[in-house]
mmCIF file of the N, C-alpha and C atoms, coordinates in Angstrom:
data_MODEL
# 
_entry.id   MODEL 
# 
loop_
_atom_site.group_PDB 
_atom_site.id 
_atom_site.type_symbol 
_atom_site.label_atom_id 
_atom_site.label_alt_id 
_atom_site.label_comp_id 
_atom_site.label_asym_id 
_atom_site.label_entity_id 
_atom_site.label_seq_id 
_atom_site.pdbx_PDB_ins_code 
_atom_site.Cartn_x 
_atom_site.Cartn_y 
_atom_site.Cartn_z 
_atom_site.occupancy 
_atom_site.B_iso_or_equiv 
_atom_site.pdbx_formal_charge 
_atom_site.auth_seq_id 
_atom_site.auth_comp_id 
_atom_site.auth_asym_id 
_atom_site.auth_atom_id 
_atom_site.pdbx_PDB_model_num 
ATOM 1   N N  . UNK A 1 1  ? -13.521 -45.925 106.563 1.00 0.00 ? 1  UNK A N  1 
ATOM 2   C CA . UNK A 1 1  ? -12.547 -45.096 105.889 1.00 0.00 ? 1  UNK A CA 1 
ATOM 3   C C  . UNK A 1 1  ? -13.208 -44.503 104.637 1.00 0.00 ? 1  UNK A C  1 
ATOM 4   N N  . UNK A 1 2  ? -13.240 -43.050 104.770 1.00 0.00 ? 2  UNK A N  1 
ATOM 5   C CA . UNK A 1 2  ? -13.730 -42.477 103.256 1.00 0.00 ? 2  UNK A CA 1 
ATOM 6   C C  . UNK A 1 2  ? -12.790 -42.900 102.012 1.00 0.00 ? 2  UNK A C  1 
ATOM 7   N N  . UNK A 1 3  ? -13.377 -42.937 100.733 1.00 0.00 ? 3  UNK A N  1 
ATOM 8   C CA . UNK A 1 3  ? -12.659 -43.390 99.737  1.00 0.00 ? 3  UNK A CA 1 
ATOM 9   C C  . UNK A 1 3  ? -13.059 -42.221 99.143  1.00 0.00 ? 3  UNK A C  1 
ATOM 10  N N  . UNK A 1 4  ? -11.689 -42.224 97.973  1.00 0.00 ? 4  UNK A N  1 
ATOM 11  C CA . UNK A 1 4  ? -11.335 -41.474 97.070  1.00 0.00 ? 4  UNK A CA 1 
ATOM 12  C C  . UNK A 1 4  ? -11.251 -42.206 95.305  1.00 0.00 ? 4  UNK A C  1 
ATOM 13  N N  . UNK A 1 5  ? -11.699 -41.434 95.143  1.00 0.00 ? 5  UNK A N  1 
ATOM 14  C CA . UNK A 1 5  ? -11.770 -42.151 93.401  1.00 0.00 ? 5  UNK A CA 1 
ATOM 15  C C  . UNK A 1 5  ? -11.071 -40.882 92.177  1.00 0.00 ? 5  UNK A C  1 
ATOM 16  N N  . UNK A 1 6  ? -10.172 -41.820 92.130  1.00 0.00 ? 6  UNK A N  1 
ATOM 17  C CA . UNK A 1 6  ? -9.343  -41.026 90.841  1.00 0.00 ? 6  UNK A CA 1 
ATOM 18  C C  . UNK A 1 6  ? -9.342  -41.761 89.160  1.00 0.00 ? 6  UNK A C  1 
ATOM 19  N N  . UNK A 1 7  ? -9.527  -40.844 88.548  1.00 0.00 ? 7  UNK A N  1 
ATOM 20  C CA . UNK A 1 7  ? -9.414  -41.145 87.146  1.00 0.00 ? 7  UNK A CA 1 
ATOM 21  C C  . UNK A 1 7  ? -8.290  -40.797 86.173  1.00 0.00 ? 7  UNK A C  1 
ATOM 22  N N  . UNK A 1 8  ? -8.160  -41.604 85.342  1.00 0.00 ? 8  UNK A N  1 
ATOM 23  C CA . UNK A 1 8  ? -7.365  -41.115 83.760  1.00 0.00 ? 8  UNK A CA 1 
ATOM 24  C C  . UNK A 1 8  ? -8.126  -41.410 82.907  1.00 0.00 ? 8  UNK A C  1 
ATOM 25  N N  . UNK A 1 9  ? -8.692  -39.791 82.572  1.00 0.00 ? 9  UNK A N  1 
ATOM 26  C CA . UNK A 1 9  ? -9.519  -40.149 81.092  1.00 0.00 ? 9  UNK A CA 1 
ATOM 27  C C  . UNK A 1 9  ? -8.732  -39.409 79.900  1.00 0.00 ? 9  UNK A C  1 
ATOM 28  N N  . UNK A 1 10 ? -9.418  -39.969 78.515  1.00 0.00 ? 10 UNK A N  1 
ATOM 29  C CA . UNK A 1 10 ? -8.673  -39.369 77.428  1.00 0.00 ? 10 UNK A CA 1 
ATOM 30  C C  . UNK A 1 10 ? -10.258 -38.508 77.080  1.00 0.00 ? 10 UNK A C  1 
ATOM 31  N N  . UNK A 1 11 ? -9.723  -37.243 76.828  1.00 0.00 ? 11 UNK A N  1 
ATOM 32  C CA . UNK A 1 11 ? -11.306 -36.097 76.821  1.00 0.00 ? 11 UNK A CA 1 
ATOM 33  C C  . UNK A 1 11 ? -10.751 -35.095 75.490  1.00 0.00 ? 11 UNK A C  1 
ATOM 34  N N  . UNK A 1 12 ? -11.513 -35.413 74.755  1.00 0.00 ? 12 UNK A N  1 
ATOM 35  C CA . UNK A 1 12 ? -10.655 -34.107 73.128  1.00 0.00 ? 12 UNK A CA 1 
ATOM 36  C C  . UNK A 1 12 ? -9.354  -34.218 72.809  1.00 0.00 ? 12 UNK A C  1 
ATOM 37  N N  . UNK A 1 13 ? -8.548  -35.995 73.237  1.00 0.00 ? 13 UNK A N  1 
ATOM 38  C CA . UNK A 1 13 ? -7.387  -35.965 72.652  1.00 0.00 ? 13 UNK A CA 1 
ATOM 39  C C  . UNK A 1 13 ? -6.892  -35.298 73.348  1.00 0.00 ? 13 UNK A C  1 
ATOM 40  N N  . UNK A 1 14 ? -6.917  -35.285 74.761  1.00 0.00 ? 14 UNK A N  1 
ATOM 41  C CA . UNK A 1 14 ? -5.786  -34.911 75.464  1.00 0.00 ? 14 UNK A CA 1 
ATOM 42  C C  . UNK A 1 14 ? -6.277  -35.610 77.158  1.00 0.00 ? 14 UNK A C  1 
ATOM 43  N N  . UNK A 1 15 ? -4.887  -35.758 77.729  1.00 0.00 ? 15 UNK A N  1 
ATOM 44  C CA . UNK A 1 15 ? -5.033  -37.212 79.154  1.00 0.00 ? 15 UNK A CA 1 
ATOM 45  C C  . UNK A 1 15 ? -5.614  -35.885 80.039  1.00 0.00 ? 15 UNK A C  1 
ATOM 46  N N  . UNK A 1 16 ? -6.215  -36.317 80.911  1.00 0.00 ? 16 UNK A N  1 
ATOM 47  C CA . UNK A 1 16 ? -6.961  -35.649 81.950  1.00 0.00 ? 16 UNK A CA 1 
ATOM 48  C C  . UNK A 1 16 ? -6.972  -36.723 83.465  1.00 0.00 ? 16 UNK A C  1 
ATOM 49  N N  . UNK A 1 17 ? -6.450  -35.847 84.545  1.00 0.00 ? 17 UNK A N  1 
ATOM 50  C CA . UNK A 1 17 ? -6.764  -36.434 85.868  1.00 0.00 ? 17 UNK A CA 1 
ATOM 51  C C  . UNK A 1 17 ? -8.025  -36.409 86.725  1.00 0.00 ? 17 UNK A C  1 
ATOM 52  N N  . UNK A 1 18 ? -9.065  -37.173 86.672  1.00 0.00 ? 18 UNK A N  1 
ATOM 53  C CA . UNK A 1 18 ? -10.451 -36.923 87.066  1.00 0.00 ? 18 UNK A CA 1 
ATOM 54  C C  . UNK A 1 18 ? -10.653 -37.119 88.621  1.00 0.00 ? 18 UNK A C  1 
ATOM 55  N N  . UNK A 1 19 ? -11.121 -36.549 89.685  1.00 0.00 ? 19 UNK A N  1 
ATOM 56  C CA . UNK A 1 19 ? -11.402 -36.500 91.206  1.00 0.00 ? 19 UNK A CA 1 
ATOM 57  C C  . UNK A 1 19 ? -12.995 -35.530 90.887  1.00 0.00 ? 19 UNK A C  1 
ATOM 58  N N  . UNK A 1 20 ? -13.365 -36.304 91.636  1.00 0.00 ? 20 UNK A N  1 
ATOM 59  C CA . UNK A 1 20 ? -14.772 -35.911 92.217  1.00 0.00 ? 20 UNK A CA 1 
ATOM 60  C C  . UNK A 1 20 ? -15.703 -34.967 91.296  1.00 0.00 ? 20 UNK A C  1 
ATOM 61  N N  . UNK A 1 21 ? -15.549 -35.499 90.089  1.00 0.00 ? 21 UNK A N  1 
ATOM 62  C CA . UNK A 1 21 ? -16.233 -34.699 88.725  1.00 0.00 ? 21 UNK A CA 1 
ATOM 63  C C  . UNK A 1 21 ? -16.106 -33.794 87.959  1.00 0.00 ? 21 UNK A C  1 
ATOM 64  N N  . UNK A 1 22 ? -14.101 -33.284 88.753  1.00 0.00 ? 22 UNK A N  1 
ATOM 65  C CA . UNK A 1 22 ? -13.704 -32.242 88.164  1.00 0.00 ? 22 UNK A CA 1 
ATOM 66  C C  . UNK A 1 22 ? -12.204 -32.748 87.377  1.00 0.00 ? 22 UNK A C  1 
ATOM 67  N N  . UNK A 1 23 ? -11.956 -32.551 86.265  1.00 0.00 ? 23 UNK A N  1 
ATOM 68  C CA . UNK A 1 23 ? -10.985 -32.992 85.759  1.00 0.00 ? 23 UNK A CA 1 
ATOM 69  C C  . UNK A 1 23 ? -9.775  -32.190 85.942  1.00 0.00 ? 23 UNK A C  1 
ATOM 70  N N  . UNK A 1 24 ? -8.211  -32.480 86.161  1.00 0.00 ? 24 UNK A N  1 
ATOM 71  C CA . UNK A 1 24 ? -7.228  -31.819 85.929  1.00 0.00 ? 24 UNK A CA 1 
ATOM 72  C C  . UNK A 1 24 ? -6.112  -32.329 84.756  1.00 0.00 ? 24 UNK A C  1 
ATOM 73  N N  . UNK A 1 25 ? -5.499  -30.832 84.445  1.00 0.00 ? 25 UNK A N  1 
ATOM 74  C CA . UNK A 1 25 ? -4.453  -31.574 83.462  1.00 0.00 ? 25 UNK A CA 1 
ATOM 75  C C  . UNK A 1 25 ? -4.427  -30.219 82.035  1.00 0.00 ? 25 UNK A C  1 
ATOM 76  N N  . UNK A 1 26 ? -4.557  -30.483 80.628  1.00 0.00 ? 26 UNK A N  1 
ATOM 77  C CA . UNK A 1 26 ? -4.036  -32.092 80.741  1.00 0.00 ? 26 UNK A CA 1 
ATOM 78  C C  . UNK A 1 26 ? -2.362  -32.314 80.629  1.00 0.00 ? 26 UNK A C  1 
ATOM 79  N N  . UNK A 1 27 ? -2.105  -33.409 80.501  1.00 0.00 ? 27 UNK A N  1 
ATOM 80  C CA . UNK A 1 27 ? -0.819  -34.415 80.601  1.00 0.00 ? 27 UNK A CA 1 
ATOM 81  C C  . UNK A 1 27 ? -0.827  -34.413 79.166  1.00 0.00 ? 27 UNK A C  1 
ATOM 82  N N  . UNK A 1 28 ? 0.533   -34.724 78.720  1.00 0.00 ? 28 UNK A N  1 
ATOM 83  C CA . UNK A 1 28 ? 0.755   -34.840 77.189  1.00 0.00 ? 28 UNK A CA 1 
ATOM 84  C C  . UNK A 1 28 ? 0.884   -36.227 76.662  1.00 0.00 ? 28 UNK A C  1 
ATOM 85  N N  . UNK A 1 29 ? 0.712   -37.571 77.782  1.00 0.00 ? 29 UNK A N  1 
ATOM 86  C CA . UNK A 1 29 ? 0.752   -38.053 77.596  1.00 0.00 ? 29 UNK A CA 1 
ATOM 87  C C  . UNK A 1 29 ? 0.063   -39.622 78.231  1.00 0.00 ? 29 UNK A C  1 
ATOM 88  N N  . UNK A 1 30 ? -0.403  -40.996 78.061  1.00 0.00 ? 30 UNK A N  1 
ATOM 89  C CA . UNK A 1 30 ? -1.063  -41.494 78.919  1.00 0.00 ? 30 UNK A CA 1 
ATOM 90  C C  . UNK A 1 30 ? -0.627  -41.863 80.750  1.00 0.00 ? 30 UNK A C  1 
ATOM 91  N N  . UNK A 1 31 ? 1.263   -42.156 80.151  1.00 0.00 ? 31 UNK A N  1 
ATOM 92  C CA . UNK A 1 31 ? 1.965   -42.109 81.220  1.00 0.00 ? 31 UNK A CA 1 
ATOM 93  C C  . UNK A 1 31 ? 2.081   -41.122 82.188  1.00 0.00 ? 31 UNK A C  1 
ATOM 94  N N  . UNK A 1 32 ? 1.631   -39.573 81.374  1.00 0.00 ? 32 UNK A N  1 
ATOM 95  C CA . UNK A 1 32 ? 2.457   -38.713 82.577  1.00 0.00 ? 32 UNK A CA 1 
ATOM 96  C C  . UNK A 1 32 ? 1.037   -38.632 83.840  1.00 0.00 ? 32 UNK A C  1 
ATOM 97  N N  . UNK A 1 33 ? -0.171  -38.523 82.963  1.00 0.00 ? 33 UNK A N  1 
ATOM 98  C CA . UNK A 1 33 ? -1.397  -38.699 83.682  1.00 0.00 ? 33 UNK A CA 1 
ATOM 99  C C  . UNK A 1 33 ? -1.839  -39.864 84.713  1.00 0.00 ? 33 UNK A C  1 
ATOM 100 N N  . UNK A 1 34 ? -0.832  -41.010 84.311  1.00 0.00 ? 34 UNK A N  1 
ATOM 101 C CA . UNK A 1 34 ? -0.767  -42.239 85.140  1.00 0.00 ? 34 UNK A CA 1 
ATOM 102 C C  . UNK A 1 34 ? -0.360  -41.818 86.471  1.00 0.00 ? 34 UNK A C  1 
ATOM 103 N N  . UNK A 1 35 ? 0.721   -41.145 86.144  1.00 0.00 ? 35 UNK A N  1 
ATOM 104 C CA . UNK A 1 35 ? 1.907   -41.367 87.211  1.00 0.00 ? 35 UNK A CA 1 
ATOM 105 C C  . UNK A 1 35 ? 1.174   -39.902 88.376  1.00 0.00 ? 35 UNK A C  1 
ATOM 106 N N  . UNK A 1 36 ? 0.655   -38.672 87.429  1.00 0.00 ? 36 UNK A N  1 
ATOM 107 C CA . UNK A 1 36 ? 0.221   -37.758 88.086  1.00 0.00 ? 36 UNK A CA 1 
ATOM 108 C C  . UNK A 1 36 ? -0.713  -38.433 89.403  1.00 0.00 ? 36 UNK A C  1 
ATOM 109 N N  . UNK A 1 37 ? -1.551  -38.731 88.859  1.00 0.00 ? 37 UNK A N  1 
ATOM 110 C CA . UNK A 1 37 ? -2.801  -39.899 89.441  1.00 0.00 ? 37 UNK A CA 1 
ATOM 111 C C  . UNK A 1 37 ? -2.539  -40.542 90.439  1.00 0.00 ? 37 UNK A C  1 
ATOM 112 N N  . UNK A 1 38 ? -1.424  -41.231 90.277  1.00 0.00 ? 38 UNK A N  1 
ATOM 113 C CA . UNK A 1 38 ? -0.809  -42.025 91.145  1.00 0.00 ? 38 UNK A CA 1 
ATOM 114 C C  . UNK A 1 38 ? -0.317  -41.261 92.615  1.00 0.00 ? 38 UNK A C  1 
ATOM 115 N N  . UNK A 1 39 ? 0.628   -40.786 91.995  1.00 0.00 ? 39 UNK A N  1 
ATOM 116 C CA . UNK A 1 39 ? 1.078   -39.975 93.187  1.00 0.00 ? 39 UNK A CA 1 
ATOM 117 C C  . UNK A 1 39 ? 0.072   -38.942 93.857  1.00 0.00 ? 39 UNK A C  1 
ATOM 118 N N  . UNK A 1 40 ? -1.545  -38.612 93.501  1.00 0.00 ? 40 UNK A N  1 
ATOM 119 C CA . UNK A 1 40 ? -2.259  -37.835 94.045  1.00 0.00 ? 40 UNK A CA 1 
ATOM 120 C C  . UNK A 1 40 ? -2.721  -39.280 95.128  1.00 0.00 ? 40 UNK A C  1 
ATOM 121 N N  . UNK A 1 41 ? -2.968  -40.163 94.461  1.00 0.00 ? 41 UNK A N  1 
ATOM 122 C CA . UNK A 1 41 ? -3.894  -41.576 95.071  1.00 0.00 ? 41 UNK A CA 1 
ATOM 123 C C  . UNK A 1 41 ? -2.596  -41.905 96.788  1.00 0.00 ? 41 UNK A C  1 
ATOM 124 N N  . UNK A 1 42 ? -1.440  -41.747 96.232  1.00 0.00 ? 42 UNK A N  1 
ATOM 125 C CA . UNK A 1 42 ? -0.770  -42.237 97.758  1.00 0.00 ? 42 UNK A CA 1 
ATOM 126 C C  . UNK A 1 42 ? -0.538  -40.932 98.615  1.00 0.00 ? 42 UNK A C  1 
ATOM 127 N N  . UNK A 1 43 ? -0.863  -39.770 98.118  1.00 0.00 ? 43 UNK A N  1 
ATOM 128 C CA . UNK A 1 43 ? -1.330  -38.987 99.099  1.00 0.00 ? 43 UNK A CA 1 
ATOM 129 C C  . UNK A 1 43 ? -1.815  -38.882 99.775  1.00 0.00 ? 43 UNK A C  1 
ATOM 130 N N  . UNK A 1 44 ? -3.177  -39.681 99.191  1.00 0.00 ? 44 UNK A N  1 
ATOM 131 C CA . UNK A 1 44 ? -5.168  -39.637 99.608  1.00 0.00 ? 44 UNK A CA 1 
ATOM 132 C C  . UNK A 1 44 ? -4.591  -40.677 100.934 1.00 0.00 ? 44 UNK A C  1 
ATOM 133 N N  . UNK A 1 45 ? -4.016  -41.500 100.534 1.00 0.00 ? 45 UNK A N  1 
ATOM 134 C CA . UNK A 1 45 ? -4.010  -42.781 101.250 1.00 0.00 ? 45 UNK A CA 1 
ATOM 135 C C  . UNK A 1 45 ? -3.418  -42.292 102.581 1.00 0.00 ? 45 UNK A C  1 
ATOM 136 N N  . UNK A 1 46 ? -1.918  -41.408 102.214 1.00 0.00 ? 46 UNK A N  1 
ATOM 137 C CA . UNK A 1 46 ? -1.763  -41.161 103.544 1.00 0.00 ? 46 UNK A CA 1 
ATOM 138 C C  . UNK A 1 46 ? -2.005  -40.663 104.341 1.00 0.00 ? 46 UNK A C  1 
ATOM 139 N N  . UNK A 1 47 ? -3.132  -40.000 103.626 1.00 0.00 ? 47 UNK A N  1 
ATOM 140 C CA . UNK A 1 47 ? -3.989  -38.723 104.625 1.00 0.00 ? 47 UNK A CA 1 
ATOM 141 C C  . UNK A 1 47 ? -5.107  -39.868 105.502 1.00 0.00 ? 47 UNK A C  1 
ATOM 142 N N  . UNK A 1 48 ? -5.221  -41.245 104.695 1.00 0.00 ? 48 UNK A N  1 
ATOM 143 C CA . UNK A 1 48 ? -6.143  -42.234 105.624 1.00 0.00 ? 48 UNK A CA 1 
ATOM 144 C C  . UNK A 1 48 ? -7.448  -41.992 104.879 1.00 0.00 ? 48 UNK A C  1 
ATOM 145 N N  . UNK A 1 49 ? -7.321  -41.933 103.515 1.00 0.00 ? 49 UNK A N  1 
ATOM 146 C CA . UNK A 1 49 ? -8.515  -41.978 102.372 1.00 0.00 ? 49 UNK A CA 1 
ATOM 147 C C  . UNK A 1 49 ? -8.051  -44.092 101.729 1.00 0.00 ? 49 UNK A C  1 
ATOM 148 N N  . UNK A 1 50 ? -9.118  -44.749 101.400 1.00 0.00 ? 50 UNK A N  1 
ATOM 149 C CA . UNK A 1 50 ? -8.829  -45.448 100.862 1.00 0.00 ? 50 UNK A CA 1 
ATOM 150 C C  . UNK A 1 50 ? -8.676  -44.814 99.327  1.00 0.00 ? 50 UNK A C  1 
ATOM 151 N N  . UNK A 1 51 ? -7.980  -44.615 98.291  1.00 0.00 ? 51 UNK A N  1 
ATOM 152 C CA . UNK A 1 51 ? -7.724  -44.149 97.268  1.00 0.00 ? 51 UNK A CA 1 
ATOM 153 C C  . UNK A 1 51 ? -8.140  -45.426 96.112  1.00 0.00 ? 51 UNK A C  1 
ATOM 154 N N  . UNK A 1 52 ? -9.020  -45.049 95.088  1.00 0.00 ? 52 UNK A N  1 
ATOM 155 C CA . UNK A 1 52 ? -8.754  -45.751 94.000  1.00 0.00 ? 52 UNK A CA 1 
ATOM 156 C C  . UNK A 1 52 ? -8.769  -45.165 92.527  1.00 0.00 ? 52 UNK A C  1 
ATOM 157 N N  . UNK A 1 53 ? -8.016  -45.997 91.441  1.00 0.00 ? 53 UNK A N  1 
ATOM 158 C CA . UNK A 1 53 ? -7.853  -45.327 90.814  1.00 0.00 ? 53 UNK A CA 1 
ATOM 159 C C  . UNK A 1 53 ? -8.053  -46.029 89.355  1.00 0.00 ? 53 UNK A C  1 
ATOM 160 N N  . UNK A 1 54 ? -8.699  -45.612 88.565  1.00 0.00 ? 54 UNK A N  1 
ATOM 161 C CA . UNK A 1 54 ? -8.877  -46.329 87.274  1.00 0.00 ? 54 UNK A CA 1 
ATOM 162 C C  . UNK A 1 54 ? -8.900  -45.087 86.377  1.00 0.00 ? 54 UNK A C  1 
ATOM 163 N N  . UNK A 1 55 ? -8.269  -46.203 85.010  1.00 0.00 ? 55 UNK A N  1 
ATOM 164 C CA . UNK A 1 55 ? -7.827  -45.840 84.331  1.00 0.00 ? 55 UNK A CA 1 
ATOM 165 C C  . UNK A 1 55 ? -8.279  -46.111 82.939  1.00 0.00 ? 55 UNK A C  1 
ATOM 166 N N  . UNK A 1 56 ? -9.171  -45.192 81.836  1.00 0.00 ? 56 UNK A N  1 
ATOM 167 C CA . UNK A 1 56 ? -10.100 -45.272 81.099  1.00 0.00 ? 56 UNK A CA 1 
ATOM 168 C C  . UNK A 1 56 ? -9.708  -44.916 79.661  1.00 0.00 ? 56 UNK A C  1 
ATOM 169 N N  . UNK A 1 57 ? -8.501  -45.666 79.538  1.00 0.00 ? 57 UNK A N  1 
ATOM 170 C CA . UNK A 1 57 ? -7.731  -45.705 78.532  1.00 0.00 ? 57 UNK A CA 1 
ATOM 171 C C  . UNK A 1 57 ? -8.741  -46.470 76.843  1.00 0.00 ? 57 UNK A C  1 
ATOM 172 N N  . UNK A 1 58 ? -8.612  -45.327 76.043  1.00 0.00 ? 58 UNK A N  1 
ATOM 173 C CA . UNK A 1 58 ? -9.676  -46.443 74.610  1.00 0.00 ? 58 UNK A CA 1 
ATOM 174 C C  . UNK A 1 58 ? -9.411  -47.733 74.143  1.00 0.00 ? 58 UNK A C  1 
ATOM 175 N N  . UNK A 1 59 ? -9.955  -48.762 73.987  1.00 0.00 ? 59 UNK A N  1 
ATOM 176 C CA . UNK A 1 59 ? -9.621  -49.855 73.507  1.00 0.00 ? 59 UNK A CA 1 
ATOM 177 C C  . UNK A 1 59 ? -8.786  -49.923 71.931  1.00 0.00 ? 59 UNK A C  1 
ATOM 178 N N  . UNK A 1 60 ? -7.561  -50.456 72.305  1.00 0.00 ? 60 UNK A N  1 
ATOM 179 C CA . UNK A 1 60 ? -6.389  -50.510 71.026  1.00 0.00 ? 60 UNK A CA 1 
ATOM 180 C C  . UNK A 1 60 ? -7.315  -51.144 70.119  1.00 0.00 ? 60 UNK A C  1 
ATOM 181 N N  . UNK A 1 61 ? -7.691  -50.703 68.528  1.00 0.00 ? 61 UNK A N  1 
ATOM 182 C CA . UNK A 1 61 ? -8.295  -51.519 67.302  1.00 0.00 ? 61 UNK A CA 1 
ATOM 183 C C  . UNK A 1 61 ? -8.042  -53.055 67.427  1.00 0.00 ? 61 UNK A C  1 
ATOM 184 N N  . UNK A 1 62 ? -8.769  -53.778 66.891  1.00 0.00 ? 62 UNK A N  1 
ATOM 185 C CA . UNK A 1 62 ? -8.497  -55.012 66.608  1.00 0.00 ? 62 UNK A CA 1 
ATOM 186 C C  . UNK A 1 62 ? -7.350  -55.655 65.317  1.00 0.00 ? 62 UNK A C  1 
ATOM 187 N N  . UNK A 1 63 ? -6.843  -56.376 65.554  1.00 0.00 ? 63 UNK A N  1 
ATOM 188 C CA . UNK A 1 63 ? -6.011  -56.500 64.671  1.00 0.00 ? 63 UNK A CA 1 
ATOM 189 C C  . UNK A 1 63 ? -7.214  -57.591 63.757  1.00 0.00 ? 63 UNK A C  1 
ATOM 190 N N  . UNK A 1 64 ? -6.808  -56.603 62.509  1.00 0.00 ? 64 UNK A N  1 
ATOM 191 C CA . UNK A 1 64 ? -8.086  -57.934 60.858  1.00 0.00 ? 64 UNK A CA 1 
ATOM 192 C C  . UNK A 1 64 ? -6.719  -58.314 60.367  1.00 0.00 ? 64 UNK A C  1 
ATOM 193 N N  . UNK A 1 65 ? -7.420  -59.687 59.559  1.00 0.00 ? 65 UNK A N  1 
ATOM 194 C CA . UNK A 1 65 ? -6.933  -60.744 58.805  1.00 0.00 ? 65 UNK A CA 1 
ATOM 195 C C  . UNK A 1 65 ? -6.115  -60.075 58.010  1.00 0.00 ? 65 UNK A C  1 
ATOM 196 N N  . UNK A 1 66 ? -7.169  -58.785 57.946  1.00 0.00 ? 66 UNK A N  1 
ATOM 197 C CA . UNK A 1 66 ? -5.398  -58.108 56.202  1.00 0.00 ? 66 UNK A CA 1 
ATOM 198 C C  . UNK A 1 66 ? -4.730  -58.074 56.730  1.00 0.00 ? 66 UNK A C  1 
ATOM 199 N N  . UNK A 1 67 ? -4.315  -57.191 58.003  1.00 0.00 ? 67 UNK A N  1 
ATOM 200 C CA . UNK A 1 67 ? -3.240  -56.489 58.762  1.00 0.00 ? 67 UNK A CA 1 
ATOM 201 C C  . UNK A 1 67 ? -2.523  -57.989 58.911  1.00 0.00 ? 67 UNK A C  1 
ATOM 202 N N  . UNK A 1 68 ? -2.715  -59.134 59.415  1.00 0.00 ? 68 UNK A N  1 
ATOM 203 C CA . UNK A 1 68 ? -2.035  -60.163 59.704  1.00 0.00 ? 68 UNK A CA 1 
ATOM 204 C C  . UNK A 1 68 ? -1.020  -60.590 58.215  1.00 0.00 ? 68 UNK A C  1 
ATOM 205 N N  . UNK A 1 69 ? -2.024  -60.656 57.264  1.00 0.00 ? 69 UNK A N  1 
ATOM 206 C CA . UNK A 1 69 ? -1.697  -60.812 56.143  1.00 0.00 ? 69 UNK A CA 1 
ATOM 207 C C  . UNK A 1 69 ? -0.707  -60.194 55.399  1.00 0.00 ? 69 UNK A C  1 
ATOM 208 N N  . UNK A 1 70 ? -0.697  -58.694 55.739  1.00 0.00 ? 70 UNK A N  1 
ATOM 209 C CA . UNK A 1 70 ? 0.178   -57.965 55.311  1.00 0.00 ? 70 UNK A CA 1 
ATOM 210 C C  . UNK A 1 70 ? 1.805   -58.043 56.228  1.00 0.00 ? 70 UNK A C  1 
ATOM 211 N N  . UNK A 1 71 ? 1.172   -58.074 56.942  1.00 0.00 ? 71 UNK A N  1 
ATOM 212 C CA . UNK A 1 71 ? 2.699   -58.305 58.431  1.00 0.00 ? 71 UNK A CA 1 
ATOM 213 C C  . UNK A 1 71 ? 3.956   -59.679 57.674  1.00 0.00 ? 71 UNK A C  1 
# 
């Protein structure tokens, strides 16, 4: 079964749907690009693509001792 590889990247501050090195979009938001994604991926599938899909969301800051401190 051919596979399909889908992305959600964040590219200049704005969500982007990534397939085969070409990006679409963008989405205004991380969700709407999720869901876009998604519903392209159970397409793929039903066409008899294995579909996958990741999602390349930036790592949330760490929470420091001040921030705890201050909370």
């Amino acid at each position: 079964m051919a596979q399909v590889n889908y992305t959600v990247d964040l590219i200049n501050g704005a969500w982007m749907v990534g397939l085969n090195g070409k990006h679409f979009g963008p989405y205004s938001t991380l969700d709407a690009a999720v869901t876009a994604a998604s519903r392209a991926a159970h397409k793929a599938e039903a066409q008899g693509y294995n579909a996958v899909l990741t999602i390349n969301a930036p790592a949330e800051p760490a929470e420091t001792a001040q921030d705890r401190d201050a909370a």
